[in-house]
C-alpha positions as CSV (number, residue, x, y, z in Angstrom):
1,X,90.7,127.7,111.9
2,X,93.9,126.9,109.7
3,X,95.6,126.4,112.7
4,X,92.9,124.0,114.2
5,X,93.3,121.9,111.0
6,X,97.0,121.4,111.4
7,X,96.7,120.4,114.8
8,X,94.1,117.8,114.0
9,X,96.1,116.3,111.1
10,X,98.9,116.5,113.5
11,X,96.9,114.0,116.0
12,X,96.0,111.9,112.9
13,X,99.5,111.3,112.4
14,X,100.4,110.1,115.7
15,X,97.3,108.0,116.0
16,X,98.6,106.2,112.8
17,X,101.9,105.1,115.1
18,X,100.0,104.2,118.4
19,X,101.8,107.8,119.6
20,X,105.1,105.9,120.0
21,X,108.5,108.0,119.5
22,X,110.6,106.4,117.1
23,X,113.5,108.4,114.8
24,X,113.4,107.4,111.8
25,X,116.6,107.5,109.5
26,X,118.0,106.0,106.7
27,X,119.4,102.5,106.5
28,X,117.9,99.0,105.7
29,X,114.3,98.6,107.1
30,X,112.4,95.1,106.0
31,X,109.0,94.7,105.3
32,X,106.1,93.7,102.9
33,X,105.2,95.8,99.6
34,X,102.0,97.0,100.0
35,X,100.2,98.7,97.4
36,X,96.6,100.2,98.3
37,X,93.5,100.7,96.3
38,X,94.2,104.1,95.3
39,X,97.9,103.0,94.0
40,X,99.7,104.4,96.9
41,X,102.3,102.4,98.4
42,X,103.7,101.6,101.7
43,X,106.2,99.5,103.0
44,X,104.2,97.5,106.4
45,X,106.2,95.8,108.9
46,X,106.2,96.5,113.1
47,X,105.4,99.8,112.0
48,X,103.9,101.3,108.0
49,X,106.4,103.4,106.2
50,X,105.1,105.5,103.0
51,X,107.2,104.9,99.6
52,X,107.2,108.4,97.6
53,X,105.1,108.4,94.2
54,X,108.5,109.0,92.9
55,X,110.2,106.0,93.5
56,X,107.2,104.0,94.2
57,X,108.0,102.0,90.9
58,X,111.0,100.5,92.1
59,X,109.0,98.5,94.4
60,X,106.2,97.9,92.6
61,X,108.0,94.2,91.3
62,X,107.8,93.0,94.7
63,X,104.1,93.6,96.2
64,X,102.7,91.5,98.4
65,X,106.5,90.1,99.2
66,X,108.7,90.6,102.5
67,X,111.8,92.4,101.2
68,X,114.8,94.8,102.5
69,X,114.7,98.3,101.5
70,X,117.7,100.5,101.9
71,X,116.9,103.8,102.5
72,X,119.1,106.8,101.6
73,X,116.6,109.5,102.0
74,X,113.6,109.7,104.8
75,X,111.2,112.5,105.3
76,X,109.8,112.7,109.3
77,X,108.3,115.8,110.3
78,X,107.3,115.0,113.3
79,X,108.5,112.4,116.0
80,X,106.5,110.4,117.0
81,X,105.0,110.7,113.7
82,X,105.2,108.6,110.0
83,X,107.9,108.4,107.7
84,X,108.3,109.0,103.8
85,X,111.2,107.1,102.2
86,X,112.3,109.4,99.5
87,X,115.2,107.6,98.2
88,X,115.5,103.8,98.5
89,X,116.7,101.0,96.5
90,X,115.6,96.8,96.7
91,X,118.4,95.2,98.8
92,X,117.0,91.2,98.4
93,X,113.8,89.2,100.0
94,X,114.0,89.4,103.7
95,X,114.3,86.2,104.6
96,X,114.0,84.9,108.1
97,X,115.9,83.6,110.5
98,X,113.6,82.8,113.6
99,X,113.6,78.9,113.8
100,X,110.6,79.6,116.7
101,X,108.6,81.5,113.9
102,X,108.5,79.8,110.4
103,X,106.5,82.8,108.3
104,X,106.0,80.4,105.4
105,X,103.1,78.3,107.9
106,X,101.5,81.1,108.7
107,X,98.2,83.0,106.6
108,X,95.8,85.6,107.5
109,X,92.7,86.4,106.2
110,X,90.4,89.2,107.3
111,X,86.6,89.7,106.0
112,X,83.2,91.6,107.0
113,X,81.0,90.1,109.3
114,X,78.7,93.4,109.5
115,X,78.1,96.8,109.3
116,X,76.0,99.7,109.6
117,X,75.7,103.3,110.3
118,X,79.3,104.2,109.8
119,X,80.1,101.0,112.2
120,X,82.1,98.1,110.5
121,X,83.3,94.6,112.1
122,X,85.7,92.5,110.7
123,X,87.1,89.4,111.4
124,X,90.6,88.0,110.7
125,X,91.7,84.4,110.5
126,X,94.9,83.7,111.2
127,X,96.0,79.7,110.6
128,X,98.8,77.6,110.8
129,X,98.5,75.7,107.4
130,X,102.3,74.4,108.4
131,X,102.9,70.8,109.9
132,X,104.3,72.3,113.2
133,X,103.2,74.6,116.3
134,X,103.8,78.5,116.3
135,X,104.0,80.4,119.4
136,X,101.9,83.6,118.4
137,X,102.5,86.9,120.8
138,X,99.2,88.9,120.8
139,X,100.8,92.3,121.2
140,X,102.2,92.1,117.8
141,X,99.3,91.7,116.5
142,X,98.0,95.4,114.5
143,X,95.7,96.6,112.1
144,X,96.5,98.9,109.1
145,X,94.0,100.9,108.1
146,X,94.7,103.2,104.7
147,X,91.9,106.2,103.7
148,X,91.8,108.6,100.9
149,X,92.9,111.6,101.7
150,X,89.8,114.5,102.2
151,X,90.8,118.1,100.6
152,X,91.2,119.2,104.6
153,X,94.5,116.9,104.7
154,X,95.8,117.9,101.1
155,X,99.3,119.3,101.6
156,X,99.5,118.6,105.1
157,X,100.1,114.8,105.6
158,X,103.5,113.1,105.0
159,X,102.8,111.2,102.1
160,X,102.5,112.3,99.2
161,X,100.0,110.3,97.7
162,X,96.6,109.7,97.5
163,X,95.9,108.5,100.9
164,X,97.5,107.8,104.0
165,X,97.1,105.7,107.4
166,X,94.6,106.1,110.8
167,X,95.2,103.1,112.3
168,X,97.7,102.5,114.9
169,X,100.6,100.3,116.7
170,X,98.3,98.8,120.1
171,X,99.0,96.5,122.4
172,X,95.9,95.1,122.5
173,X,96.3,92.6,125.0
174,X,96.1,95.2,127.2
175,X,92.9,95.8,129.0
176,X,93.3,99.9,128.3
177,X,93.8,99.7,124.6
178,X,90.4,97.0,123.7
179,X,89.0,100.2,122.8
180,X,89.9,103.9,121.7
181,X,89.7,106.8,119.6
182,X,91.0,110.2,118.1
183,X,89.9,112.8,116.3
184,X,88.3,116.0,116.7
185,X,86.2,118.9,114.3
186,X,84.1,116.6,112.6
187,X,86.6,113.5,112.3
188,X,87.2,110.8,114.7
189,X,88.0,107.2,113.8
190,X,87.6,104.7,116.7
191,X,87.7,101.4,117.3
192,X,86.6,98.2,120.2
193,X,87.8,94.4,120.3
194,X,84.9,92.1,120.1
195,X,84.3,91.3,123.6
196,X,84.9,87.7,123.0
197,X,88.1,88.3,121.3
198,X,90.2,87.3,124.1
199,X,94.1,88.6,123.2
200,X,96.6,86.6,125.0
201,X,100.0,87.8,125.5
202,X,101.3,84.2,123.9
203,X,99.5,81.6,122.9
204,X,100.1,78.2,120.7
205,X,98.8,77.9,117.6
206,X,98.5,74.1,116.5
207,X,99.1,73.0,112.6
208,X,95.8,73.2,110.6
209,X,93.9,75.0,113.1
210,X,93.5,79.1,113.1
211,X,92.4,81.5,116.0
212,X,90.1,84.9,114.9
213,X,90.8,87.9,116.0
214,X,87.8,90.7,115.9
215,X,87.6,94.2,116.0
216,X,84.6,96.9,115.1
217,X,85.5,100.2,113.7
218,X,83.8,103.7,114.0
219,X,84.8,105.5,110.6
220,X,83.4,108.9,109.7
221,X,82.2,108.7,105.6
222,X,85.1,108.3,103.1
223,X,87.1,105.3,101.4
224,X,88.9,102.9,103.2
225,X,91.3,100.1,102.8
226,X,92.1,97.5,105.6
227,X,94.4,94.6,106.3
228,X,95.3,92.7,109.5
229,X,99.2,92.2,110.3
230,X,101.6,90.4,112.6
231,X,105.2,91.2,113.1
232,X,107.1,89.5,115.9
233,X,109.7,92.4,116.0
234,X,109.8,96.2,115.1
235,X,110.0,96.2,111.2
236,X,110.2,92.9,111.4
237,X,111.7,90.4,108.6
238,X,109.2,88.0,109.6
239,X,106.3,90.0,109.1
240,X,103.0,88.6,107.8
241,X,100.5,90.4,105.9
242,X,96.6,89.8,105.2
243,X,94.5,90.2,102.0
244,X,93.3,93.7,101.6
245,X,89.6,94.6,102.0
246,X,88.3,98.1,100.5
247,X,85.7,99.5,100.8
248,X,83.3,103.1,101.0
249,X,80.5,104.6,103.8
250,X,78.5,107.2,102.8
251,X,76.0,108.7,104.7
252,X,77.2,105.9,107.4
253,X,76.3,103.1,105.1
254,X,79.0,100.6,103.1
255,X,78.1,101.7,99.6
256,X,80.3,98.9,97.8
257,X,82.8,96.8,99.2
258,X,86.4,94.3,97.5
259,X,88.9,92.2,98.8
260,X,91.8,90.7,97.5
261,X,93.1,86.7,98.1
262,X,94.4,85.8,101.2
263,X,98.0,85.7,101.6
């Protein structure tokens, strides 16, 4: 059965990258501090890279900000598969240099619109609060979805704190990947696009206006942490982050619920 185990966490991991291979190694990587409900802390831009609880306080300055990390000491197990950065020092702010993408206009916001029965649909806001037009590229548009780790994963996921990721890197603008899952033995997450949530591959978004994107996840009981994300290029500089929204299911019901400001 031990065996059974491993290759299920092993499916896990590569759900939580959209199954794309991608050697990780060290060098500078920019992104925005993230730190979860449960304290852990990750580093989110095209893809999510796990900061060790031992060096987790170097960062902890800068959450919620888009910075450069450079990275003397990364821990990959498996490829494709996540990433633990080990060793890493703050390099300076990312800041960007993509005159067709000004980050600082740009805010997302992501909230429950229902749930039930282990089934949970949120909603996230993204808006131009900037005076001019942003061209916005659906496919870099992703989810990142955190859970506590259950005593089944303990020793046997990458990170080494108290939870780690199941969502993963989709394309969603692609008719094949509206809808999916993974899992197996008792645990599956999966998920489905609204079916009015139309993602384009580009589309304009105009100053002071916002476009929702929606999305309903199947999630097995346990505690969760979600945020919505856009990055324009793999670990991108220009990455934008959501607010956080936490919450618990037991027995298939949402048993208490928090979210943090928009960003």
């Amino acid at each position: 059965m031990f065996w059974r185990q491993k290759i299920l966490v092993g499916l896990l991991l590569i759900f939580a990258l959209g199954g794309k291979a991608e050697v990780l190694s060290p060098g500078k990587y920019p992104g925005v501090v993230l730190f979860d409900r449960w304290d852990s802390c990750i580093l989110c831009g095209r893809g999510m890279l796990y900061v060790s609880e031992k060096v987790k306080e170097t960062l902890r300055p800068y959450s919620g900000k888009s910075i450069w990390v450079g990275v003397q000491k990364i821990y990959q197990p498996h490829n494709p598969g996540p990433g633990r950065m080990d060793q890493l020092k703050y390099l300076g702010p990312a800041v960007g240099c993509n005159k067709d993408f000004p980050r600082s206009g740009i805010r997302m916001a992501s909230y429950f619109v229902a749930a039930g029965q282990g089934e949970v649909r949120m909603t996230t806001e993204i808006r131009n609060v900037g005076p001019v037009p942003v061209k916005i590229f659906g496919g870099n548009l992703f989810i990142t979805l955190l859970t506590k780790n259950p005593p089944l994963f303990r020793g046997m996921v990458v990170t080494d704190g108290l939870s780690h990721g199941v969502s993963g890197r989709y394309d969603y603008t692609k008719r094949e990947t509206r809808r999916g899952r993974q899992g197996g033995y008792g645990i599956e997450y999966s998920w489905e696009l609204d079916p009015e949530c139309i993602v384009q591959h580009d589309f304009i978004l105009k100053p002071k206006t916002n476009w929702d994107f929606k999305i309903k996840l199947k999630l097995p009981d346990g505690q969760y942490d979600f945020c919505c994300c856009y990055a324009p290029d793999v670990f991108s500089e220009e990455t934008v982050v959501g607010n956080q929204v936490g919450f618990d299911i037991v027995d298939g019901k949402i048993i208490s619920a928090h979210q943090t400001a928009g960003r």
